[in-house]
N, C-alpha and C positions, 0 to 999 in steps of 0.2 A: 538602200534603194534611192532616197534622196537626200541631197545634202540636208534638209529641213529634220531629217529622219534621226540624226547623228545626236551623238550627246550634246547634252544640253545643260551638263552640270559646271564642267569644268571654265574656269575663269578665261576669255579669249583679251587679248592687246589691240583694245580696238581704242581709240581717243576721245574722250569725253570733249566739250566744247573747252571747260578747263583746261585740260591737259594741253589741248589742241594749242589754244593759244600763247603757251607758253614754249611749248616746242618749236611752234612754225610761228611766232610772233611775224606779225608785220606778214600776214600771206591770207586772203581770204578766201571764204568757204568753197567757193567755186574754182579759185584758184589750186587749192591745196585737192581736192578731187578730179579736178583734169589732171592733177599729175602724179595722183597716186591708182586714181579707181576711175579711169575713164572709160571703162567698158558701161557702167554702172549708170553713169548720164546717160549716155549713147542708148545703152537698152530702155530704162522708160522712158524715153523722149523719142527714140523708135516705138515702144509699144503705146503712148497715147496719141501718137496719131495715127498705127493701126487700127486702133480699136475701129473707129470709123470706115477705113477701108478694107473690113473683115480680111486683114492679115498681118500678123507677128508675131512669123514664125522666125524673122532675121532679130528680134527682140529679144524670144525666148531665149536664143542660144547665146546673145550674146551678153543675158544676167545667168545664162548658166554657166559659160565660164570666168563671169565677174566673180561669181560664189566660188568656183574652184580656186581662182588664183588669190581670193581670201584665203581659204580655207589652207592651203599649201603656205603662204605667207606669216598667216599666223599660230598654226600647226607644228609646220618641221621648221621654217626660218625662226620664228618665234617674235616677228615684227610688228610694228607699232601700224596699225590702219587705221585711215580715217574714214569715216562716212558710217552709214548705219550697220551692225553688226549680222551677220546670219545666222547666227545662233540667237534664241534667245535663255532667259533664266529661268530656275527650276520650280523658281514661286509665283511662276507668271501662270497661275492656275487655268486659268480657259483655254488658254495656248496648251498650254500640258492636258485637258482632257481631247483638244483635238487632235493632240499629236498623237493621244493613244487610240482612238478611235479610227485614225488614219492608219495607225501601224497594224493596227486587226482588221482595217480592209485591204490593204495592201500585201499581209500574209493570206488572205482567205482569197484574194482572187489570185494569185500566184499559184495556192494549193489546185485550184479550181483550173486554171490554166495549163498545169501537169496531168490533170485528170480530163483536161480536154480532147476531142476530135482531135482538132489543131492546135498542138502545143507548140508546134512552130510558126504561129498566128499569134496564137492566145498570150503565151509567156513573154516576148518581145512588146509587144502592145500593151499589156500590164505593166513592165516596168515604166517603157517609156511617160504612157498615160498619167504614173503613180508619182515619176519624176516631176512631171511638169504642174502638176495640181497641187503637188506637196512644197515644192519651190515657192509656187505663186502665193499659196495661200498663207505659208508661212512669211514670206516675206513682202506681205503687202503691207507690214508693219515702216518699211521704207518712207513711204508716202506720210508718216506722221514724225517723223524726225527731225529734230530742230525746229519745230514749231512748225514743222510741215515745207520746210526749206523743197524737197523734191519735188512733194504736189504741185507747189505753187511755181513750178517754172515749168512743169510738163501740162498741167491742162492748156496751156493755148493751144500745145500739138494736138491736141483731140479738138480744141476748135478749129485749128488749122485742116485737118482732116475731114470735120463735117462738113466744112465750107467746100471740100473738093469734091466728096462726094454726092454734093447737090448739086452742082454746078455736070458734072459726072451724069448725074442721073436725069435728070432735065434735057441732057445732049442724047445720051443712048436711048432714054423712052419716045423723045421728041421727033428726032432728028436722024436717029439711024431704025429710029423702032423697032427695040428690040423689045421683043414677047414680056419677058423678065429680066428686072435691072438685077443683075449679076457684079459683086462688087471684086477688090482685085483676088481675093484670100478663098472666096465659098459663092456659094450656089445662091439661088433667091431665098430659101428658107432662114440659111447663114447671115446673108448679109441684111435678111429684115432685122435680124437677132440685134446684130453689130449697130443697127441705126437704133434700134428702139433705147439701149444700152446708149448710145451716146448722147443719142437728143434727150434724155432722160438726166445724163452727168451733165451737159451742156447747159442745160438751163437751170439745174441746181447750183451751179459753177455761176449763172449771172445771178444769181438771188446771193450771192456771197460778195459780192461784188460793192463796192461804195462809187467809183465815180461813175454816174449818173450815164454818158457818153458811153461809155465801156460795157456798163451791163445792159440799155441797150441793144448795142452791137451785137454783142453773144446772144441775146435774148430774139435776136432778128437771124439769126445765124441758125439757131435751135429750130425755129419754126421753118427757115428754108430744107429742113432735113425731111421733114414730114413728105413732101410730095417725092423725094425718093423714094421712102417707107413705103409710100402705097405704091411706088411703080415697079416692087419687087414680088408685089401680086401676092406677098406671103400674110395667108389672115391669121395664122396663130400671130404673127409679129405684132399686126394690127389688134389683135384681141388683148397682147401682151404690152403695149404700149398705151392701152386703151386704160387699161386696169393701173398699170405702173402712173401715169399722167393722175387720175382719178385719187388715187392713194396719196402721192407726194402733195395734190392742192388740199385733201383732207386733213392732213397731219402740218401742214405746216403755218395753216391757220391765219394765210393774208388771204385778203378779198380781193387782192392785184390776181393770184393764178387762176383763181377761177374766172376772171375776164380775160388771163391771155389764153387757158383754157377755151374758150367761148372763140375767141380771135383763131383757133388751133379747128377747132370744128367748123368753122364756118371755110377755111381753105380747104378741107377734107372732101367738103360737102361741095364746094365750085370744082375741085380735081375731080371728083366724080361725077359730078353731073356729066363733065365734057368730058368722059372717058368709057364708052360703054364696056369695054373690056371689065372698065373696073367696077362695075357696076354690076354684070353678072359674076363678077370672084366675089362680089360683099354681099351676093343673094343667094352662095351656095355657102356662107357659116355655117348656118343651123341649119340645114337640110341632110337628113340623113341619107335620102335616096341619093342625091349628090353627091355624099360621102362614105362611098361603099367603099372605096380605095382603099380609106383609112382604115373601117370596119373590119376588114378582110385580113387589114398586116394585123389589127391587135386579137382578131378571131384565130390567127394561125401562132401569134405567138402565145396563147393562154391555151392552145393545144400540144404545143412540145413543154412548156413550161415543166408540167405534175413528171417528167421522166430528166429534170437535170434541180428538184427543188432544192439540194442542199447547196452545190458548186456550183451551179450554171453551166451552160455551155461554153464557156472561158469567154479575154477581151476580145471583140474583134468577128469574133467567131459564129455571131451572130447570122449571118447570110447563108453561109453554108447548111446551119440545121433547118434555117428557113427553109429552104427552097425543098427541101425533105419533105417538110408535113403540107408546104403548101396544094394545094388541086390541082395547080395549074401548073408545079413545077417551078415555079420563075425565083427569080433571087431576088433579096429582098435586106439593103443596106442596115437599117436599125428600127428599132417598133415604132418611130414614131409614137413615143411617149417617154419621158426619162425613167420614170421609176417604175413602168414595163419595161424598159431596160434592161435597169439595175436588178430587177430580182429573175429578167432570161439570161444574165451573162455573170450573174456573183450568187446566185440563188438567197434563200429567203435570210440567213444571215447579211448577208452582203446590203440588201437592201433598206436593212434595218440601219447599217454601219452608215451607206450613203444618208438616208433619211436623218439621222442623230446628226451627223456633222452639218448640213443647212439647216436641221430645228436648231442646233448651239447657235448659227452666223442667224439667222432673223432674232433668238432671242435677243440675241446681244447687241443688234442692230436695232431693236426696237426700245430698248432701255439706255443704250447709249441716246439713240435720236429724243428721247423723251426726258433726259437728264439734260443733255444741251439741242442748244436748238440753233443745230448748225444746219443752214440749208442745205452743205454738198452731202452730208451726212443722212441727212435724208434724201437725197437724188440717189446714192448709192443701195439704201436699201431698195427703195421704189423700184430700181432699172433689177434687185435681184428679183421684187414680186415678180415684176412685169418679165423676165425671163422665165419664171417657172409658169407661173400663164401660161408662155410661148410653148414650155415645153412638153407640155400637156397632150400637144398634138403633133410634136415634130420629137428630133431628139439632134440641134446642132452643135450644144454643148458636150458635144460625147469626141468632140477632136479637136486633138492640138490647135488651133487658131481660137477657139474658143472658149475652149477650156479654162484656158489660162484667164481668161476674161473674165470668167464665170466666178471661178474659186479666186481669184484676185478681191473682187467686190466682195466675198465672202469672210476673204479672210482679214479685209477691211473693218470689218463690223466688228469683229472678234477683237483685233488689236486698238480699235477705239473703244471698245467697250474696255478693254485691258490695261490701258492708257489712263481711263475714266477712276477705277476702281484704284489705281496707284497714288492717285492724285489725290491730295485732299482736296481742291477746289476742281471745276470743272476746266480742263486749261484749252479749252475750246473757244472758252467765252471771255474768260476772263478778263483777256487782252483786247477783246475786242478784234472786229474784222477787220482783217486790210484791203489794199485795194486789189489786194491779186487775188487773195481767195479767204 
C-alpha cells in the first residue's frame, strides 16, 4: 500500500557518511544530492513552505516519487544512494510497532471500504489516504539525518512562507475584506490548522537559534502570523494554538516565552478590539446555543454510528450516510471532530488503531522532549497538541494537504525518540546548537 509498508528486513545500498566520502571524495553533501536524489530537496523545501500556505500537494508527489526512484534503484538496479534511506531496520522497535499498527488500520479500513455504500469512494480514498500518512510518518525520519543536514536548510522555507502569509492575510482581511482569510491549499478551518502548526515550528525554530539578529527575526516573523490566525475566524485554531503556545512556554522552562507570550496576547487583544467581526466569533466559543451547527453534525453522526460499529461506513464516505439520518436531509463533509471520525468511517476497531498510533507519537515526543531539551523538539510536539485541540471541533487533518502535516510531526517524535534510544548519549545536545537550528 505504501512504500513505508514494504520490508524492512533486507539490507538496502544506501551511503553512510563513510562510505560517502570515499566514493565521491572531493563532492559535497549538497552537491552529491542535487545530483543523485534531487526530487528529495525539492519536495521538503516544497513542503516547508507549504506548510504555511495550507498546500503541498506538489511536495507530496514529488517525495513520492523520490521514494519510487529509490526504491527501483536500489531494488532491481541494485545501486549505491545517497541521502537518507526509506526503509528503515528491523530493530528500530517503535518504528516497527507503528508500522504494525498502521498495517492493521490500513487492512481494516480497506476491509471496511469493500464492505462500504461506496466502495468506489471508500477503497480509492483508503489507499491513497494510507499512502500519504504512511510515507510521511515513516519518513519524517529525513529531517534528523546527518545531524539534521535537511532540517536545517528547509525551515527558512516555512519561515519564508509564514512571512507571506501574513503579509497575505493583512492584504485580503484589510484591504479586499474578505469575510475569511482562506490560504492557497484549504478553507479557513484548514488554513487556521496550517498557521497554528507553523507559528508554533517557527518560533521553536527561533529558541534554537544562537545569533541574537537571526532569532529575533523569526521571533518577529512567528508573531506577524498571529493576526492572520485570527483573520481566518477559525476558533478551534485559536483554541488549538492557544493550548499549543501555553504547553510549549510550560515545558520549556525560560521566563523569555512567557513574556513573548504576554507580547502574543496583548496583539490578539488590540486585533480584536478593532475588529468587531472578531469579536462576536471569540463570543460564540462557549456558547452552546451558538453552536447548534456543530451539535447537530455530532448528534447525526452518533445516530448512524451503532448500524456501521465494526467497519464503518468506509474513507470518504462520510457525506453520503450523512445526509441519510440527517432531519433536514442536507450533506454534511466530515463530523467535525477527528476521532468521531475515526470510529464513523473505520468503526471501533479502527479507532482504537488511530488512537494507539498518536498515544505512541505524544509518548515519544514527550520522553524524547524531556530527555533533550531541544527547543524545535518541543515546538513540534506543542503544534501536535495544539492540532488535536483544533481537532476536537473541526476535522482538517482528514486530507491530503494536511495530513501529511499531521503525521509528518508525528512521525517526528517517533524517529527522535528512536534516534534518542540508539544513542548512548543524547545527540541532540551533545554538540550543542548551531546557528541554523
Amino acid at each position: 500500500m505504501a512504500l513505508a509498508l514494504l520490508d524492512t528486513v533486507t539490507e538496502h545500498e544506501y551511503l553512510s557518511s563513510d562510505r560517502r566520502a570515499s566514493v565521491f571524495a572531493g563532492e559535497s553533501t549538497l552537491t552529491l544530492l542535487l545530483r543523485q536524489r534531487p526530487l528529495l530537496l525539492l519536495g521538503w523545501g516544497l513542503f516547508f513552505l507549504g506548510i504555511p500556505l495550507a498546500s503541498t500537494i506538489v511536495s507530496i508527489l514529488l517525495l513520492l516519487l523520490d521514494s519510487l526512484v529509490v526504491l527501483v534503484r536500489t531494488r532491481v538496479f541494485r545501486h549505491q544512494v545517497a541521502g537518507p534511506p526509506i526503509f528503515f531496520k528491523q530493530e528500530e522497535s517503535r518504528k516497527r510497532q507503528a508500522l504494525i499498527l498502521f498495517s492493521l488500520l490500513g487492512l481494516w479500513a480497506v476491509i471496511g471500504s469493500l464492505l462500504s455504500i461506496r466502495p468506489d469512494i471508500a477503497l480509492p480514498s483508503t489507499i491513497g489516504l494510507t499512502l500519504i500518512i504512511s510515507v510521511f510518518f515513516f519518513r519524517a525520519g529525513d529531517l534528523l539525518w546527518e545531524d539534521r543536514w535537511i532540517l536545517r536548510r528547509t525551515m527558512p522555507f516555512l519561515v519564508i512562507g509564514l512571512l507571506a502569509s501574513s503579509i497575505y492575510g493583512v492584504y485580503a482581511s484589510q484591504i479586499q475584506r474578505v469575510p475569511r482569510l482562506e490560504l492557497i491549499g484549504h478553507g479557513p478551518n484548514g488554513s487556521g490548522t496550517c498557521l497554528l502548526i507553523s507559528i508554533l515550528l517557527a518560533w521553536s525554530y527561533a529558541d534554537s537559534l544562537t545569533k541574537p539578529w537571526t532569532k529575533l527575526g523569526v521571533r518577529l516573523i512567528a508573531l506577524a502570523g498571529i493576526p492572520s490566525l485570527l483573520f481566518t475566524q477559525s476558533r478551534g485554531a485559536w483554541l488549538g494554538f492557544a493550548g499549543g503556545a501555553v504547553f510549549y512556554s510550560l515545558l520549556s522552562g525560560h521566563r523569555r516565552n512567557w513574556i513573548w507570550l504576554l507580547v502574543g496576547v496583548v496583539i490578539i487583544s488590540v486585533i480584536v478590539q478593532a475588529n468587531p467581526s472578531l469579536q462576536r466569533r471569540m463570543q460564540r466559543i462557549f456558547s452552546l446555543e451558538l453552536n447548534k451547527d456543530r451539535i447537530e453534525v455530532w448528534t447525526v453522526t452518533l445516530k448512524f454510528i451503532p448500524d456501521h460499529l465494526v467497519f464503518g461506513v468506509g474513507t470518504a464516505v462520510f457525506p453520503h450516510v450523512y445526509q441519510r439520518y440527517s432531519p433536514r436531509g442536507n450533506a454534511m463533509s466530515f463530523a467535525h471532530n477527528f476521532f468521531l471520525q475515526a470510529l464513523a468511517e473505520y468503526g471501533i476497531p479502527g479507532l482504537l488503531l488511530s488512537t494507539a498510533v498518536i498515544g505512541l507519537s505524544l509518548t515519544a515526543g514527550y520522553h524524547g522532549v524531556k530527555r533533550c531539551r531541544w527547543p524545535f523538539a518541543l515546538g513540534v510536539l506543542s503544534a501536535v497538541i495544539g492540532t488535536l485541540i483544533h481537532q476536537q471541533v473541526d476535522n482538517t487533518i482528514h486530507g491530503a494537504n494536511l495530513a501529511s502535516i499531521f503525521w509528518l510531526l508525528c512521525g517526528f517524535l517517533v524517529a527522535l525518540r528512536q534516534e534518542q534510544e540508539s544513542a548512548e548519549s543524547c545527540p541532540l545536545t551533545s554538540r550543542g546548537e548551531s546557528a541554523t537550528i
